[in-house]
Each structure stands twice: as structure tokens, then as C-alpha cells.
PLY file of the C-alpha trace (Angstrom):
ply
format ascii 1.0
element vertex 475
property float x
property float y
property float z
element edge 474
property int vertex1
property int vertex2
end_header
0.00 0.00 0.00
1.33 3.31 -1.00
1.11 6.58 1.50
0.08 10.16 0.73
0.38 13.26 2.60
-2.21 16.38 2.05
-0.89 19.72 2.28
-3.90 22.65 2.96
-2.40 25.78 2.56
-4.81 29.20 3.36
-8.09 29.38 4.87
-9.87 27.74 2.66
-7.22 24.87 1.93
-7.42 24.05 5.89
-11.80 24.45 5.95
-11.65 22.13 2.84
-8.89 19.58 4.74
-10.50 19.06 7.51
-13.87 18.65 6.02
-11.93 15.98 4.27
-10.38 14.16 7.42
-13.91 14.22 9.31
-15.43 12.51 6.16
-12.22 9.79 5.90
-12.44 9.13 9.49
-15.81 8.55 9.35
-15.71 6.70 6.65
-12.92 4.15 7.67
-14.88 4.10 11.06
-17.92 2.54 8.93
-15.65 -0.13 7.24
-13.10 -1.08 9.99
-15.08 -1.66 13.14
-12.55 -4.16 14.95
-10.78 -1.05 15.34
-7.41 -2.62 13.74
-4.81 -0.30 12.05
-4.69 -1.36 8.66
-3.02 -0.81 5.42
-6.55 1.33 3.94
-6.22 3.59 6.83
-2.38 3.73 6.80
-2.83 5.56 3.12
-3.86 8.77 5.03
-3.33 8.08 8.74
-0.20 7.13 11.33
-1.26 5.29 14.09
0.66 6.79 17.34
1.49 5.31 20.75
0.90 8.51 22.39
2.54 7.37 25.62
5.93 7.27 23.74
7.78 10.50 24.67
9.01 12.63 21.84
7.59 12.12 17.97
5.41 9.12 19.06
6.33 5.43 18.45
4.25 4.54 14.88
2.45 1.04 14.95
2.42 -0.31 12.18
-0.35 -3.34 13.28
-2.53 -4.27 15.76
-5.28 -2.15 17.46
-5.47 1.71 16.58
-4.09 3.98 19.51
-3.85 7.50 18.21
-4.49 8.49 14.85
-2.43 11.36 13.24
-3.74 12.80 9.97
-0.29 12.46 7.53
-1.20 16.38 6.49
0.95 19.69 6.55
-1.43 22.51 7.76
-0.25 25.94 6.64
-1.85 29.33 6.87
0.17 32.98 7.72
-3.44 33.32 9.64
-3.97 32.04 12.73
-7.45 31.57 12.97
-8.80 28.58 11.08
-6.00 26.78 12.02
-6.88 27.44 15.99
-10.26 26.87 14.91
-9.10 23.43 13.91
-7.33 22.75 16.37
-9.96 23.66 19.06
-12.49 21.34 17.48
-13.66 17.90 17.19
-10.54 16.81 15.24
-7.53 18.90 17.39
-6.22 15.27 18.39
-5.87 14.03 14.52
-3.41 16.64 13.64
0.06 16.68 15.17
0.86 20.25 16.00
4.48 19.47 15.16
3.08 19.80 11.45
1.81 23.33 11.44
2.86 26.93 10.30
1.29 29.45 11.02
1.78 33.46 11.22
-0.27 36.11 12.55
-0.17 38.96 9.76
-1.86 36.82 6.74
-1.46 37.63 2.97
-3.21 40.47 2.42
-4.78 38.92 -0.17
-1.41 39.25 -2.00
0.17 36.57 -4.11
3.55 38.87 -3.87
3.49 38.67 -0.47
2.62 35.05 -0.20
5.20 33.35 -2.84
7.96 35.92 -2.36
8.08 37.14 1.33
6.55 33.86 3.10
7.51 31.98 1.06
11.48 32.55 1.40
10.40 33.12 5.22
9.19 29.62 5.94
10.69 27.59 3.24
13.48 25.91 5.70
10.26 25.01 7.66
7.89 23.74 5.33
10.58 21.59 4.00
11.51 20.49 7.24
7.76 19.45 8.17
7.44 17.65 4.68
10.49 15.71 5.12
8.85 14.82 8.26
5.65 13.81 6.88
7.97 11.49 3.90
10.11 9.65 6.73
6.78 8.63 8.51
5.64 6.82 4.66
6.86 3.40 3.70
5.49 3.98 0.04
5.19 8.05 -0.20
3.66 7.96 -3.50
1.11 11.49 -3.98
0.91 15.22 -2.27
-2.27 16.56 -2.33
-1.97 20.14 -2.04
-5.61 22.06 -1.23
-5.96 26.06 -1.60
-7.41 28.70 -3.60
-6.50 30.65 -6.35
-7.95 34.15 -5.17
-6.32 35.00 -1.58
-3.03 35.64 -0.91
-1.36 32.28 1.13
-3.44 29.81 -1.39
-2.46 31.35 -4.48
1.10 32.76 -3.65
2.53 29.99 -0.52
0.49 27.20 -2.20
2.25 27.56 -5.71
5.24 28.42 -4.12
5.53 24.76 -2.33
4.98 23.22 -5.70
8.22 24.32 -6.65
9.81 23.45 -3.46
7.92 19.97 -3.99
9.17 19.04 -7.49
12.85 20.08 -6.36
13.15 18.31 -3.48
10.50 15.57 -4.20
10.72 15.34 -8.08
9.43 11.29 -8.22
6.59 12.33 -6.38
3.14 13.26 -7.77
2.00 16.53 -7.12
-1.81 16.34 -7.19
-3.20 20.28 -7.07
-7.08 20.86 -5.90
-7.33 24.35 -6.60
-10.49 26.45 -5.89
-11.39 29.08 -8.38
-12.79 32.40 -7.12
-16.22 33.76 -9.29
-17.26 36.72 -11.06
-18.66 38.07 -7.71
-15.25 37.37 -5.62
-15.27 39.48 -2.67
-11.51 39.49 -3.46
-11.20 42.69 -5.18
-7.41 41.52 -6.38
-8.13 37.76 -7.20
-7.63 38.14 -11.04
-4.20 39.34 -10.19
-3.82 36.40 -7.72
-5.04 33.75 -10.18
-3.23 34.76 -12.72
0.08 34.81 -11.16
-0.71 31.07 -9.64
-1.66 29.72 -13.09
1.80 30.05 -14.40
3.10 28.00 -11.17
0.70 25.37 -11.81
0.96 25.43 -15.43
4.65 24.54 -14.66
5.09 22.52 -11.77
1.87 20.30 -10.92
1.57 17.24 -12.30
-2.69 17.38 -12.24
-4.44 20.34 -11.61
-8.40 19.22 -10.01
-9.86 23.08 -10.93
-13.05 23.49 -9.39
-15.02 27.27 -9.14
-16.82 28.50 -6.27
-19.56 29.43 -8.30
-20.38 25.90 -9.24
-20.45 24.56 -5.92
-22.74 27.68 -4.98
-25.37 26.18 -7.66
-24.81 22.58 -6.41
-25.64 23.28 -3.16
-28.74 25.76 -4.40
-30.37 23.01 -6.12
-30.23 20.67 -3.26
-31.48 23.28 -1.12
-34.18 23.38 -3.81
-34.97 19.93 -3.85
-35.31 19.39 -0.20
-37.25 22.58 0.23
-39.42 21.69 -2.14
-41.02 18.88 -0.20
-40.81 16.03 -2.64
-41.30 12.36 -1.16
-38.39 11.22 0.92
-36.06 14.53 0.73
-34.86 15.89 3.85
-31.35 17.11 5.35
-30.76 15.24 8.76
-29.87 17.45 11.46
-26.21 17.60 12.56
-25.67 17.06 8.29
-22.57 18.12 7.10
-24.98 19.76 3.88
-26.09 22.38 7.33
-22.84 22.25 9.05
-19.02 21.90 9.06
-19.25 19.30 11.94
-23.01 19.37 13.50
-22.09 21.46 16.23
-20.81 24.74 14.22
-23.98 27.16 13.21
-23.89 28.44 9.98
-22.15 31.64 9.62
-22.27 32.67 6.07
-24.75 34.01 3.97
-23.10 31.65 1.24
-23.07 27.44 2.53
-19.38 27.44 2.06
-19.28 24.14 4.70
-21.84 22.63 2.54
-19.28 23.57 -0.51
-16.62 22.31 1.24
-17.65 19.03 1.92
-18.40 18.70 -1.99
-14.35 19.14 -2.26
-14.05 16.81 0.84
-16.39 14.45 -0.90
-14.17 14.62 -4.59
-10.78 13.40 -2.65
-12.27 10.24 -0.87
-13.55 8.95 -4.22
-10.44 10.10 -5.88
-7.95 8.21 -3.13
-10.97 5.38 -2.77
-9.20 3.10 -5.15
-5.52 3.85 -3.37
-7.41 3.32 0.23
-9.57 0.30 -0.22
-9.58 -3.30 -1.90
-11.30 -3.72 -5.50
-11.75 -5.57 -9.32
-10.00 -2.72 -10.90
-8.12 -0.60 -8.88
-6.68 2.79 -10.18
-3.41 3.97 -8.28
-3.06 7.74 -8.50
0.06 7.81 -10.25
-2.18 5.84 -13.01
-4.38 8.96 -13.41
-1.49 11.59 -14.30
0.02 8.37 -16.74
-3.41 7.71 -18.36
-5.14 11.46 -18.41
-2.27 14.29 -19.19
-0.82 13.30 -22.32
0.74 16.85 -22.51
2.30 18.07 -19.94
1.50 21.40 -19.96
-2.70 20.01 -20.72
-2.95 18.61 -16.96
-6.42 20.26 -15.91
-8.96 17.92 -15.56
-12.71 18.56 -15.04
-14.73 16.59 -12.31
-18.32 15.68 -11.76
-19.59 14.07 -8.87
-22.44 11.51 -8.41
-24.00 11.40 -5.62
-23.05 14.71 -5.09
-24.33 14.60 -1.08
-22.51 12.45 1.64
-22.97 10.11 4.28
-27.02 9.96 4.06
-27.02 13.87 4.77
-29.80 14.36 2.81
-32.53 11.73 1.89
-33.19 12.06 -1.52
-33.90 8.04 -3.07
-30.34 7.07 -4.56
-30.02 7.36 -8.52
-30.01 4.35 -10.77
-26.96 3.08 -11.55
-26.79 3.73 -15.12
-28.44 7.39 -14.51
-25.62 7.91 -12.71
-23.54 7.55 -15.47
-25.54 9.85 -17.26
-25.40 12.42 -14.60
-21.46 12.04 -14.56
-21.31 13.77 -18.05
-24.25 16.32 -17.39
-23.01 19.85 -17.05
-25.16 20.26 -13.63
-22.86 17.94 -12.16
-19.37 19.16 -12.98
-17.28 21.12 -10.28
-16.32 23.64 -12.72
-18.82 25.42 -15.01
-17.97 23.54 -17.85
-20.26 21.57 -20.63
-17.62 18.45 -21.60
-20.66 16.55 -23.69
-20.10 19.24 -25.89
-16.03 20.06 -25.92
-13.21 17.41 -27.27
-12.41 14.76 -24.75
-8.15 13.85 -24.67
-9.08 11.28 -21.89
-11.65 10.35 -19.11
-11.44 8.50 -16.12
-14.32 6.74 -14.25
-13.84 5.95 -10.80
-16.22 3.65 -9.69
-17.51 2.79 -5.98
-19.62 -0.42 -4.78
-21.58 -3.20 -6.07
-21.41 -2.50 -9.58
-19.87 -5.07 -12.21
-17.17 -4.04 -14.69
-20.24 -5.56 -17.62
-22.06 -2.59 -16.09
-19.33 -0.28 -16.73
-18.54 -1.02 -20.24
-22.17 -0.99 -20.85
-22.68 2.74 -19.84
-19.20 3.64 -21.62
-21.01 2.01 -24.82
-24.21 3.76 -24.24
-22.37 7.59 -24.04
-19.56 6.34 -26.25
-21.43 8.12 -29.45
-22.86 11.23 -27.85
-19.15 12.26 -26.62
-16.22 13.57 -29.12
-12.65 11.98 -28.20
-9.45 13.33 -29.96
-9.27 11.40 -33.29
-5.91 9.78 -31.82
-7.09 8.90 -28.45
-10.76 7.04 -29.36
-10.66 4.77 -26.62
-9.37 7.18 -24.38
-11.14 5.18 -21.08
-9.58 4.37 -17.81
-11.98 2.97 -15.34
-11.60 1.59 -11.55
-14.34 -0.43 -9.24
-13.76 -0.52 -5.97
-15.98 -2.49 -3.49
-16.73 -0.09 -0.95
-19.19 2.11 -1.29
-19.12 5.79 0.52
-21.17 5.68 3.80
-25.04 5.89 3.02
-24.86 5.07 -0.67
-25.02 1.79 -2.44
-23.03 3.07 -5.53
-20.87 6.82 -6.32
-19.18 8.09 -9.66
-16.27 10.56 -9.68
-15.67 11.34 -13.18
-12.42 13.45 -14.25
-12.15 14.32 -17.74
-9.53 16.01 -19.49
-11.51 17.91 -22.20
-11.06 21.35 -23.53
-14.16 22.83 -21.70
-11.50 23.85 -18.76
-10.61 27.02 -22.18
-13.50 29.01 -21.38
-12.72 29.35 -17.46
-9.33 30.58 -18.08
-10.46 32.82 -20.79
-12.84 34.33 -18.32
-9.88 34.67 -15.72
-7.67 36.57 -18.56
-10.64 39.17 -19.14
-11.24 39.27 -15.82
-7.28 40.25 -14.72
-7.01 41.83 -18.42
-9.52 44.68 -17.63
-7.74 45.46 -13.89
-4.46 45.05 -15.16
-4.91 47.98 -17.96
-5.85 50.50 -15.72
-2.58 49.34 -13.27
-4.99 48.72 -10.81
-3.93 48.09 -7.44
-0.58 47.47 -8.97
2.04 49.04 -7.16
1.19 46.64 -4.02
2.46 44.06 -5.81
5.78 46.07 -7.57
6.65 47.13 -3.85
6.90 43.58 -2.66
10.61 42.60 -2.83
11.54 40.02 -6.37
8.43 41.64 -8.26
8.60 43.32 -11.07
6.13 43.87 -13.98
8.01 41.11 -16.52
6.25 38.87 -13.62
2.59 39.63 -14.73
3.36 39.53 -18.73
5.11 36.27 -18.27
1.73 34.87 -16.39
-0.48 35.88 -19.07
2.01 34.87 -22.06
2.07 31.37 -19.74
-1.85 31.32 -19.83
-2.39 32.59 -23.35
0.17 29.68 -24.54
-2.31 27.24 -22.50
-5.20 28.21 -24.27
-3.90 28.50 -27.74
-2.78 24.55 -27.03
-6.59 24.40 -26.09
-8.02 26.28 -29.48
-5.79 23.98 -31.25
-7.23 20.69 -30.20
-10.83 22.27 -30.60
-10.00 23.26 -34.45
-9.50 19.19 -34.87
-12.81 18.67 -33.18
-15.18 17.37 -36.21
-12.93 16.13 -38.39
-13.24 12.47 -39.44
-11.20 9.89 -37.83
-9.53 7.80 -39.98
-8.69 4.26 -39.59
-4.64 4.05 -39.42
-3.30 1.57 -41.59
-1.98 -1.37 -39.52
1.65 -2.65 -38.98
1.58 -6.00 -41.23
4.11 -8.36 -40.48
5.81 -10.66 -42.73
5.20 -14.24 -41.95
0 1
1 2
2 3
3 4
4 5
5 6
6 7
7 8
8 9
9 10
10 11
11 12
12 13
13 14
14 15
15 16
16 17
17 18
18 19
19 20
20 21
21 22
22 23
23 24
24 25
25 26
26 27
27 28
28 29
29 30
30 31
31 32
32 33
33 34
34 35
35 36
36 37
37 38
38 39
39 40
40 41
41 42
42 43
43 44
44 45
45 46
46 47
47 48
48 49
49 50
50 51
51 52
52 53
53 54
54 55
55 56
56 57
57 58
58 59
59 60
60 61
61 62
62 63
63 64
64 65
65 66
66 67
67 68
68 69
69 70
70 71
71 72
72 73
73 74
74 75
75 76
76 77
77 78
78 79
79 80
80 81
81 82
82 83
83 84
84 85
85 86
86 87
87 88
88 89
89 90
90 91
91 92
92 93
93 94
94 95
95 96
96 97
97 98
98 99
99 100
100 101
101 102
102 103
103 104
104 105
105 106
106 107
107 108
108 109
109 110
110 111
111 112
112 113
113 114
114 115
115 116
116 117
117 118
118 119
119 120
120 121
121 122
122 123
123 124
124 125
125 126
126 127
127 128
128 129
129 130
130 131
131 132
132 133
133 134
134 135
135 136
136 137
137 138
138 139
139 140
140 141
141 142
142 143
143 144
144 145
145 146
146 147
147 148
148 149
149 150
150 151
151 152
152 153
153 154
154 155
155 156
156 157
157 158
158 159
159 160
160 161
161 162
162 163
163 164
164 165
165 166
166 167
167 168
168 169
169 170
170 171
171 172
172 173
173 174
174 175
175 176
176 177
177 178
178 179
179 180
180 181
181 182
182 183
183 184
184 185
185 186
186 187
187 188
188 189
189 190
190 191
191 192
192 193
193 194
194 195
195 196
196 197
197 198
198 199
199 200
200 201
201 202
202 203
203 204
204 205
205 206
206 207
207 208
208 209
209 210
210 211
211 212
212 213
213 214
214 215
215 216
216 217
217 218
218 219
219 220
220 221
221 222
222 223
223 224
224 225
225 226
226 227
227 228
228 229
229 230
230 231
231 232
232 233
233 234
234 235
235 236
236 237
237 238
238 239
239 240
240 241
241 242
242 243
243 244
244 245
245 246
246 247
247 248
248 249
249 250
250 251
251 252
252 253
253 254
254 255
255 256
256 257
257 258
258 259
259 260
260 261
261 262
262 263
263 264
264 265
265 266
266 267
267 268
268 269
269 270
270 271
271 272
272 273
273 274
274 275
275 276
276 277
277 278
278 279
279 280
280 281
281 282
282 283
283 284
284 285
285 286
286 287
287 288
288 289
289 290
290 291
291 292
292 293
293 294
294 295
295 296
296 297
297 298
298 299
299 300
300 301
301 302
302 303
303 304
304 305
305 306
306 307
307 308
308 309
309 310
310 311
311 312
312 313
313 314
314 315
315 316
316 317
317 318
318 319
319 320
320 321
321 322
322 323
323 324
324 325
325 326
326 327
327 328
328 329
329 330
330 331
331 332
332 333
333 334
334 335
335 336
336 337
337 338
338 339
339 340
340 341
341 342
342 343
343 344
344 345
345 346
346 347
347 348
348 349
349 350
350 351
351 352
352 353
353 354
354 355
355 356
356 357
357 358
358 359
359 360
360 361
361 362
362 363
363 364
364 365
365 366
366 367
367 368
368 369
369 370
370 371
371 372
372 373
373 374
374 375
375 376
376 377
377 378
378 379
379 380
380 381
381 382
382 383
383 384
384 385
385 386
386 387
387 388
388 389
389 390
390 391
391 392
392 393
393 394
394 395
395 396
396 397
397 398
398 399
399 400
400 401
401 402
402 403
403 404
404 405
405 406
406 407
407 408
408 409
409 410
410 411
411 412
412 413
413 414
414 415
415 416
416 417
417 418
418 419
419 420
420 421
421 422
422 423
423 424
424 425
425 426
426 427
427 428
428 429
429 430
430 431
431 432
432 433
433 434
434 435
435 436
436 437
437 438
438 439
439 440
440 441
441 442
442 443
443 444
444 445
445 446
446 447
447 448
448 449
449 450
450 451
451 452
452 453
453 454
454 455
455 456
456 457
457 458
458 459
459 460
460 461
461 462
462 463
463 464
464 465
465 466
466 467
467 468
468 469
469 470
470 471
471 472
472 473
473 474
């Protein structure tokens, strides 16, 4: 079994990681109730002898004593990290594993890649050598943050770097949350922008995913429960309501609710890695079998069931709807239509009692309403594995890599564009130490090249495919 450590970097990095530690806890609680440490939960957890003085003597069998959370928590703001750490969860994290500062960002990428980050870089690599000796098998780092702040965008790209140099055989898996039209982030096109040229060059998969689709996601299940249909409720102390059933809702926008839709994307995606199956899918298999570019890495998700652990009773979805739903633009993370862009690759990851005939079935069925790159037609990789999330009998995490992802960074290049001709708020970036203007016209030449590779593949989009003549060997 191989090992992975998550990284959340920001405030919403650390809200989304912990939403996605309650969920995996919970979720290994359902399938392992002897209570034995095991290689599934080993994939994400250490199991401590907390009696041991110092680091903690790791067990690596027999009953669970202490589980630590293999995760890097970093924020230059104290407060969701104390949050954290004053919840239900404070005893999952080792507090030998965080960083945290008291001044934050200022919603500043400058300020987070170039001043934190040459600030703390002795100690992030320090705690992520830490996190690497603790893995047998360190195979994936999942780094969570945001594009629009200042610590996401700016110290979350800037560990990439620090990642590939120091870790270069490792896969650097990057869920990145796009801010929305609305952003409350007056500077977030400027923040975007400068992250997409860090993740353009030094992630190995890029999971984008906008705020504004998770906003509609959790609208229409508000919708459907409110509207009193047979069998549709939220159960109290849901994590749909609530970050962990005791936290009130303090937002005008549900952004635990949104969260948890995140949360809900990495157990399916580290599902196969975590538990037994027919076909599994090791991470390292999505990067080989998706991103035959390097530089064409994004990959769109959709999500079916899109609620967890029985939060809300809505009758579960036929299994070959659910297939159907997987390529519907309501349930993609990113507002994105794939059914009607070029597909390079897709990737169905499959969870519970369903049969691989099933699978190929629904891949026939959708086969000829989706277009696949003439040179890639069969462009499938597909995993089953047997256990199903908590509450459901079946779930579907579909990642494509399709051009759709074009129009969101178009948008984000209008969106910076239009501030960044006026020199809008500007000159707090140039007065941050290592910045300098050729910084901002090498991010937009970066993105510009990205979606010129994009345009490309969509000019091939309806032209025939044409049967290659085959190799015939002499007998």
C-alpha cells in the first residue's frame, strides 16, 4: 500500500482539509469496526502510541491507539487553524506539522510566494520531510488552496516548486479552488493569474473546481429538499447544514456545505488507493493515463452522488443514470459543458456493487454522444472498488480532461485583463521585494500559450477519424 500526505495551505485549503479528514475518518470508522490499524487507513493516517515520549512510536499493526492525519497545515493566519485545532478533530493533527503566522497575505500573491515563502521555506521543508520519513510507500501530495487570496495562491504555488525540487518522483496532485465573477476578493484576477503560471509549470494534475459551481450545487439541493418532494430531507447535525453538527452556519453563502463537496471529490479520488477492488486505479495511473501533454494537466470533475454520508434523503439514482449524470453539465465542479467540448481522456472511478459488464455498458451507451481526440478514441480508464461511501449503495467521480476547462481561463484573462490595464492596485504588488512587472506579462504569455494549445485541439474537433493503416508483419 502506497502513502500520501495532504498539504492545505490558506483558509480555505485548511476548511476544505478538515472537512476531508472528518469525512475519511468517518468513513474508515464505517468499514473497519474491529478497530485494527490497517493498510486502507495507513494511506492517510499514522497510528501513534501517544505514551511514547518525543515524535510518538508509529504502529504499524494491531489495534489503533492515536491516529495522526499524515497532512501539513499551513496558513500565515492564525485563525482557522486554531479553529481546527480547538475542534472535534484537534487530536488528529500533530501540531508538530503546522505553520502558522499572525499577519496573513493580504490577499497578496507577492506577499505570499515571495516574502513567506522565502520566510518559511526551511520550515515547510523540514515538516514535509517529516511527513515522507513517517511513509513506507510516499507515492502522492495533495496540495488544497485557492487561487484568489493571498497564502493559497502565492505559498500554495510556491511549495509546488519546493515539492518538485526536493521531491521530483513524487506526484503533485493540485485541488485548486477558483474564485467567481462576484469574488469578494477585489485583487483575485491578479492572484489567479500569477498562480496559473506555477501550476501550469510545476503540478503534475491540476483538479480546478469554481466556487460558483459549488454555490449552484448546493442551491439546487437546497431546492430539492425545500421543495417537499417524497423522501427529501437534510438530517440534522448534516454536514450539507454544518461543518461538523455542532458549528452554526455563519455565512450568507453554505461554504461548509461547498466544502464538503471538495471533501467528498478526494475520498472517491484516493478510494481506489485506500480500499480493496476488481479494478483498482493507483493515482500515479491517473497523471500516466489522463495528461498526455504536460503542460494540458487540468482535468474537469463531476460528482455523483453529489451529497454524503445519508445527509440528505433524496432516493439514490439508478446506476446507469448515474452515469448519465457524470457527463451532465449540472454535475461538474467547474462550469464547464464536456458533452459538448473534445475529450483527450476520461477517467471513471467507480464505488460499490457494480460489475465491470455494467461499466462497459454505460461507456457504450455515451460512447457516441461524446467527441474523443481522433488519436485517443478509446481514451477510457476505469476503476471499481468495493466499498461504497457511507449511506450510498453506488458513487461516480468522473475526471475528464476535455477542452471545456478554455472558457474558465479565458474568463480569468478578461477578468485580470480589464484590472491590469488600468494598473490597478498594482504598485502593491511592484513594492513587494523580487516583483517586477516582466512577472505579470510572463503569467499571461504562460496562460495565453495554454489556451492557444486548447483552441488547437478544438479546431481538430469534427474532423473524421480515420482508420490508421496497420503494422503487417511478414510471416
Amino acid at each position: 500500500m502506497t502513502q500520501s500526505v495532504v498539504v492545505q495551505v490558506g483558509q480555505c485549503g485548511n476548511q476544505i482539509g478538515c472537512c476531508f479528514w472528518d469525512l475519511a475518518l468517518r468513513e474508515h470508522a464505517a468499514v473497519n469496526q474491529k478497530g485494527i490499524y490497517d493498510e486502507a487507513i495507513s494511506s492517510f493516517f499514522r497510528n501513534v502510541d501517544t505514551r511514547v515520549v518525543g515524535d510518538g512510536g508509529s504502529i504499524s499493526k494491531g489495534k489503533i491507539c492515536s491516529l495522526k492525519a499524515r497532512a501539513v497545515l499551513i496558513d500565515m493566519e492564525e485563525g482557522v487553524v486554531n479553529e481546527i485545532l480547538q475542534g472535534p478533530l484537534r487530536d488528529v493533527f500533530d501540531t508538530k506539522q503546522l505553520i502558522t503566522d499572525i499577519s496573513g497575505s493580504g490577499n497578496n500573491w507577492a506577499v505570499g510566494h515571495k516574502v513567506f515563502g522565502s520566510l518559511y521555506q526551511d520550515q515547510i521543508l523540514e515538516k514535509l520531510r517529516k511527513s515522507a520519513e513517517h511513509c513506507d510507500c510516499l507515492q502522492c501530495f495533495f496540495i488544497i488552496h485557492s487561487m484568489g487570496g493571498g497564502t493559497g495562491s502565492g505559498l500554495g504555488t510556491f511549495l509546488l516548486k519546493v515539492l518538485e525540487d526536493e521531491f521530483p518522483e513524487v506526484y503533485r496532485f493540485v485541488t485548486s479552488i477558483y474564485p467567481s465573477g462576484e469574488d469578494d476578493v477585489i485583487t483575485s484576477p491578479y492572484n489567479s493569474m500569477l498562480a496559473m503560471k506555477e501550476l501550469n509549470e510545476h503540478a503534475d494534475c491540476v483538479l480546478p473546481i469554481d466556487n460558483q459551481s459549488l454555490f449552484d450545487i448546493i442551491s439546487k439541493i437546497d431546492l430539492m429538499v425545500n421543495s417537499g418532494k417524497l423522501g427529501t430531507t437534510v438530517k440534522p447535525n448534516s454536514l450539507v447544514t454544518s461543518s461538523s453538527g455542532t458549528l452554526k452556519k455563519r455565512h450568507k453563502k453554505p461554504f461548509d456545505a461547498m466544502n464538503n463537496i471538495v471533501a467528498n471529490l478526494l475520498l472517491n479520488l484516493t478510494s481506489s488507493a485506500r480500499f480493496e477492488g476488481s479494478l483498482n486505479m493507483d493515482l500515479n495511473e491517473i497523471s500516466m493515463n489522463l495528461v498526455p501533454f504536460p503542460q494540458l494537466h487540468y482535468l474537469v470533475s463531476s460528482l455523483t452522488p453529489l451529497y454524503t454520508l445519508t445527509d440528505v434523503n433524496i432516493p439514490p439514482r439508478r446506476l446507469d443514470q448515474m452515469f448519465s449524470d457524470a457527463f451532465s453539465k449540472d454535475h461538474q465542479l467547474l462550469q464547464a459543458d464536456p458533452k459538448h467540448s473534445l475529450y483527450l481522456a476520461c477517467a471513471l472511478m467507480v464505488r460499490g456493487n457494480v460489475q465491470i459488464s455494467d461499466l462497459r455498458r454505460n461507456i457504450e451507451r455515451l460512447k457516441p454522444s461524446l467527441q474523443f481526440v481522433s488519436w485517443n478514441q478509446e481514451g477510457w480508464k476505469t476503476s471499481l472498488c468495493s466499498v461504497p461511501p457511507v449511506g450510498h449503495s453506488h458513487s461516480l467521480l468522473a475526471l475528464a480532461n476535455n477542452t471545456c476547462v478554455k472558457p474558465t481561463f479565458m474568463e480569468l484573462k478578461e477578468r485580470f485583463m480589464r484590472l491590469y490595464k488600468k494598473k490597478a492596485h498594482l504598485h502593491h504588488y511592484l513594492q513587494v521585494e523580487g516583483v517586477e512587472k516582466s512577472c505579470f506579462t510572463e503569467a499571461v504569455s504562460s496562460l495565453s500559450a495554454l489556451i492557444q494549445e486548447y483552441d488547437q485541439l478544438d479546431t481538430t474537433k469534427n474532423m473524421p477519424v480515420q482508420d490508421l493503416p496497420r503494422l503487417s508483419i511478414a510471416m
